[in-house]
C-alpha positions as CSV (number, residue, x, y, z in Angstrom):
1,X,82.1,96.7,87.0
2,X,82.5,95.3,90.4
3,X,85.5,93.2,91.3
4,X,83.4,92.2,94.3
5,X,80.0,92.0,95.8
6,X,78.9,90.7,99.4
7,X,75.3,90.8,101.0
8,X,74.7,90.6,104.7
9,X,71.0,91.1,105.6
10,X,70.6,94.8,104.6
11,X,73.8,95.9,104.1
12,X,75.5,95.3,100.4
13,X,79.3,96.3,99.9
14,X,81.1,96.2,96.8
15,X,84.4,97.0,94.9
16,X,84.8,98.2,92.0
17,X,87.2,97.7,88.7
18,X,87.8,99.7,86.0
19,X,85.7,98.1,83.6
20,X,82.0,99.0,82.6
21,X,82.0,103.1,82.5
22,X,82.2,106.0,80.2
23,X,85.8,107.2,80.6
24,X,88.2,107.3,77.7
25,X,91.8,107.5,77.0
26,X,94.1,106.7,80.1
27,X,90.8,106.9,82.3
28,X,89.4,104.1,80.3
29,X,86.6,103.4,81.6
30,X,84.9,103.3,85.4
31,X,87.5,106.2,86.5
32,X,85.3,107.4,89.7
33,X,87.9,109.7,90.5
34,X,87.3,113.7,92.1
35,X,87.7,115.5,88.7
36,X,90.8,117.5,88.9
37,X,91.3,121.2,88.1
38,X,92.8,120.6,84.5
39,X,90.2,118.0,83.9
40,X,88.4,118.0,80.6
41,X,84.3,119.2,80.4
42,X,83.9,115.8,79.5
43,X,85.7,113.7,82.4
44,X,83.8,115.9,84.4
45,X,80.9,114.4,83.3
46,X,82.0,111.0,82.7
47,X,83.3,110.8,86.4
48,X,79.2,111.8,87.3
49,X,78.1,109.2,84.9
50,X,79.8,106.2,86.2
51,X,79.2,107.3,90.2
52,X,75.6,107.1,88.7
53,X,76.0,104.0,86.8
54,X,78.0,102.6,90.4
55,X,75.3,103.6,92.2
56,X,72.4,102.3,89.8
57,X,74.2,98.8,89.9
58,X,74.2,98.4,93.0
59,X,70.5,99.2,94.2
60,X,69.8,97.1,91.3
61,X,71.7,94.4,93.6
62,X,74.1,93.6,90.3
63,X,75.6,94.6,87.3
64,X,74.3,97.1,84.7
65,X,72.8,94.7,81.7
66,X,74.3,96.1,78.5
67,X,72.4,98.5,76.6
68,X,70.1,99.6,79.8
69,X,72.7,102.0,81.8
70,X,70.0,103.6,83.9
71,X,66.7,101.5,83.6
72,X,65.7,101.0,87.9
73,X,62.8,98.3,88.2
74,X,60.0,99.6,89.3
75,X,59.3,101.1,92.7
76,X,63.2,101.4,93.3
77,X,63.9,104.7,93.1
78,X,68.0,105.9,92.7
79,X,70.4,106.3,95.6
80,X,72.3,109.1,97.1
81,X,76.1,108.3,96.8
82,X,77.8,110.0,99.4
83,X,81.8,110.6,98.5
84,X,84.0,112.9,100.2
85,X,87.2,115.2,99.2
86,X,89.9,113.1,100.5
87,X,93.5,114.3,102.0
88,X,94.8,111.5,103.6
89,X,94.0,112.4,107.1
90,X,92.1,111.3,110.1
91,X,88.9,113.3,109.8
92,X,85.3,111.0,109.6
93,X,82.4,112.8,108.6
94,X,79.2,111.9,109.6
95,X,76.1,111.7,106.7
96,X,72.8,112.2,109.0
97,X,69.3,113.3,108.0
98,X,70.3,117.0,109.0
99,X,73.0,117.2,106.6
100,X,71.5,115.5,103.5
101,X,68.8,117.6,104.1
102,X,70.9,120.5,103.7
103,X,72.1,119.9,100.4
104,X,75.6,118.4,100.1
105,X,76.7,121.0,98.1
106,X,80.1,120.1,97.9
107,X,82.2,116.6,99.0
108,X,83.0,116.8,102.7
109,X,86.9,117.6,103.8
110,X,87.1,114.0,105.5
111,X,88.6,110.2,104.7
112,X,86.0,108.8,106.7
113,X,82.0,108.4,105.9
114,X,79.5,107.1,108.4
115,X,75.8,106.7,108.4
116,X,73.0,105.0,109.9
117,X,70.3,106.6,107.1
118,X,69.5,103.6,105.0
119,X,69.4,104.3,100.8
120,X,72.5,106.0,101.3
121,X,75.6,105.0,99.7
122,X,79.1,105.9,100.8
123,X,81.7,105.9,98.5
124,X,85.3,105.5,98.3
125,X,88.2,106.2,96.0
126,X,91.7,105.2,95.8
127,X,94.2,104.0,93.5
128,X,96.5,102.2,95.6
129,X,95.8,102.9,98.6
130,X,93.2,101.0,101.3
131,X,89.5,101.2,100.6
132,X,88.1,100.3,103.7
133,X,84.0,99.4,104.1
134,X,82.7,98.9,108.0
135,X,79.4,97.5,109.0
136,X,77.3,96.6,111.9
137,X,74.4,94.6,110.4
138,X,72.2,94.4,113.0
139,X,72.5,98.1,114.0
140,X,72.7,99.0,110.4
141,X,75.4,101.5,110.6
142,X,78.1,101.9,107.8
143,X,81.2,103.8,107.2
144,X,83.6,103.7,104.4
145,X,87.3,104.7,104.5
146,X,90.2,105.9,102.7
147,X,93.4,104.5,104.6
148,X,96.8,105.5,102.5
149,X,100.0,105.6,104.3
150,X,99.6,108.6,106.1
151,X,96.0,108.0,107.1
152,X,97.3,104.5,108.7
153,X,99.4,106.7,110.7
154,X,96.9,109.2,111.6
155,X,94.7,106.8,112.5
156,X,91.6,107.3,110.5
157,X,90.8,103.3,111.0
158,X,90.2,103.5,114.4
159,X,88.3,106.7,114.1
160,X,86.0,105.5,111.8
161,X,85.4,102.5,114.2
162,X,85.3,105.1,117.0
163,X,82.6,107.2,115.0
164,X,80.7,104.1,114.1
165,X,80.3,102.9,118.0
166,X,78.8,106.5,118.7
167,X,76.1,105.8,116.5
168,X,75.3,102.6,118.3
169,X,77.7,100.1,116.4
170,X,78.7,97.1,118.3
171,X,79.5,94.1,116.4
172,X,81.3,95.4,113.3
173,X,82.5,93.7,110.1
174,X,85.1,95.4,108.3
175,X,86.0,94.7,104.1
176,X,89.8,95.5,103.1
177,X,89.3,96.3,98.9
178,X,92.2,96.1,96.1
179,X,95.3,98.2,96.9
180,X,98.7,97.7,96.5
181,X,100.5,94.8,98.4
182,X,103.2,95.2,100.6
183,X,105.7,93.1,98.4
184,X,105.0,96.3,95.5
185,X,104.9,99.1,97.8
186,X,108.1,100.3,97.9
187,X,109.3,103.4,99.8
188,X,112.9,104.8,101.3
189,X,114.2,103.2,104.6
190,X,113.7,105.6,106.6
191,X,110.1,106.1,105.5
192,X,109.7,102.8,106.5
193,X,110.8,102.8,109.7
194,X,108.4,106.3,110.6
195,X,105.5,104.5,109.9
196,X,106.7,100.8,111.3
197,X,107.5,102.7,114.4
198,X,103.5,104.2,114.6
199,X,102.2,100.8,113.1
200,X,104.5,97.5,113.2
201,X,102.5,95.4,111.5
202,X,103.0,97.8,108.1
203,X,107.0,96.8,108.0
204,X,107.2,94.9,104.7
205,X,109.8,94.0,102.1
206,X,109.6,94.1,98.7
207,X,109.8,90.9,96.6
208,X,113.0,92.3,95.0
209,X,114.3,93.3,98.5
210,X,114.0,96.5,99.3
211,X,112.1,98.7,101.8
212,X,108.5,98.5,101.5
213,X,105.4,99.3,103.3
214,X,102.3,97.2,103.6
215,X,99.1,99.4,104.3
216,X,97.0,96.7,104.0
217,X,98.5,94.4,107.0
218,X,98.8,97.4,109.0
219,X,94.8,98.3,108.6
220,X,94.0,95.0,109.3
221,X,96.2,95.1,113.0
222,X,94.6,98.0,114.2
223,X,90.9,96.5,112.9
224,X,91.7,93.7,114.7
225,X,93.2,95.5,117.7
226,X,89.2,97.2,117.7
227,X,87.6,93.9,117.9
228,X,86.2,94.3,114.5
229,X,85.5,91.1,112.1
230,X,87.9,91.5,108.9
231,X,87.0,89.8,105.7
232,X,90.2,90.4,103.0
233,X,88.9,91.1,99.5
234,X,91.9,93.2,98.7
235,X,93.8,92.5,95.3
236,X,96.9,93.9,94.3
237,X,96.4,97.1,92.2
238,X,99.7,97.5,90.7
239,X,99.9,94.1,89.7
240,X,96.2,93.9,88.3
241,X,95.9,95.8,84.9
242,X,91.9,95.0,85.8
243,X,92.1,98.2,88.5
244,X,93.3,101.5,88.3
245,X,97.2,102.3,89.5
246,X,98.6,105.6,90.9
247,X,101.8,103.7,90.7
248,X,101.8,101.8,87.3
249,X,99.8,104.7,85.8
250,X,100.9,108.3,87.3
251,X,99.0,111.1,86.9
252,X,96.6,109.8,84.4
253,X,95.1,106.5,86.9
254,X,91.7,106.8,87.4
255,X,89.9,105.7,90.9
256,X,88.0,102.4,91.7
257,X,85.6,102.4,94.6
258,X,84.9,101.1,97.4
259,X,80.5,101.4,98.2
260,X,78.6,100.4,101.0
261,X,75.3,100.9,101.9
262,X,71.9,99.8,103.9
263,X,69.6,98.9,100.8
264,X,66.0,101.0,102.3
């Protein structure tokens, strides 16, 4: 279920892999991914299932045993997991008291989650692109972020550090998940150049020799470039059948995820 798993005082992250759900077929079987319109009744509820079983596991603080899916110990009750609509932009949406109180009816338009409200989990899904978890420990703020190619660009990294600071972050620590590497990643020339130009450190090369971007060093420039602690968990996604792969897979990948939260 999770690829990885770190505890720093309060604050647990984790990373998902595609083992451990209820998916089937191509989805098989931790697919967390926004169901899409042609979806099937039951990937709709499968995708709810596993963000439950996700979030279950983790205030659990570890894997589901088998055969006990939703069983919490006593006195821990189950989290809110927070995930957003995601459209590769540069828009961070803040969780606070006022809008869980609200509702949540429906994912937030954004790429970027932030909260200081502790039992809530922020969630984020990607394929091959960058899931990106942020915390300030002491403060006990955390964000989570979706940073693809054109997000890198817009700069949704250092608005989520941006966003975090306004809620009183200081010293930040930021985890890069699985996503594809910069020696698979690769994209036409002149691609490469548009976003090299907006964020040198992505220029890459393929390991066969062509053009290729590399998301992942270019998140980890501008994180550093914010003065904010970077510990690399990522793995490469189209090289690891373990995770899911827009690029090895095509339409039918699922989505891993990226969680982080302030255990209450």
């Amino acid at each position: 279920m999770f690829s990885f798993q770190e505890t720093r005082g309060p604050v647990e992250v984790a990373f998902t892999d595609r083992h451990g759900g209820v998916s089937g077929g191509p989805y098989a079987s931790l697919n967390l991914a926004e169901p899409k319109d042609d979806s099937s009744p039951r990937e709709r509820e499968a995708v709810v299932e596993n963000i439950d079983l996700v979030g279950r596991a983790m205030a659990r603080g570890g894997p589901v045993p088998p055969g006990d899916p939703v069983t919490l110990p006593p006195g821990v009750a189950a989290p809110t997991v927070v995930r957003m609509h995601q459209v590769h932009g540069a828009d961070v949406h803040t969780v606070d008291r006022e809008w869980l109180a609200a509702g949540r009816q429906r994912p937030p338009l954004a790429d970027g989650l932030v909260t200081d409200v502790p039992g809530v989990i922020l969630l984020v899904r990607v394929a091959d692109c960058v899931p990106l978890l942020l915390a300030d420990v002491d403060r006990r703020v955390v964000a989570a972020a979706h940073a693809g190619r054109p997000g890198l660009v817009a700069g949704i990294v250092p608005a989520t550090v941006a966003r975090m600071r306004e809620l009183g972050a200081a010293r930040i620590v930021a985890w890069l998940g699985p996503s594809v590497c910069g020696r698979c990643y690769e994209v036409p020339a002149e691609m490469r150049e548009q976003v090299a130009a907006a964020v040198p450190a992505s220029f890459s090369e393929t390991s066969w020799g062509t053009p290729a971007v590399d998301v992942g060093a270019g998140v980890l420039a501008q994180l550093e470039a914010d003065g904010v602690e970077v510990v690399d968990a990522s793995r490469c996604t189209l090289e690891d059948d373990d995770l899911y792969s827009y690029r090895r897979q095509g339409a039918a990948s699922g989505r891993l995820g990226g969680l982080v939260w302030v255990r209450p």
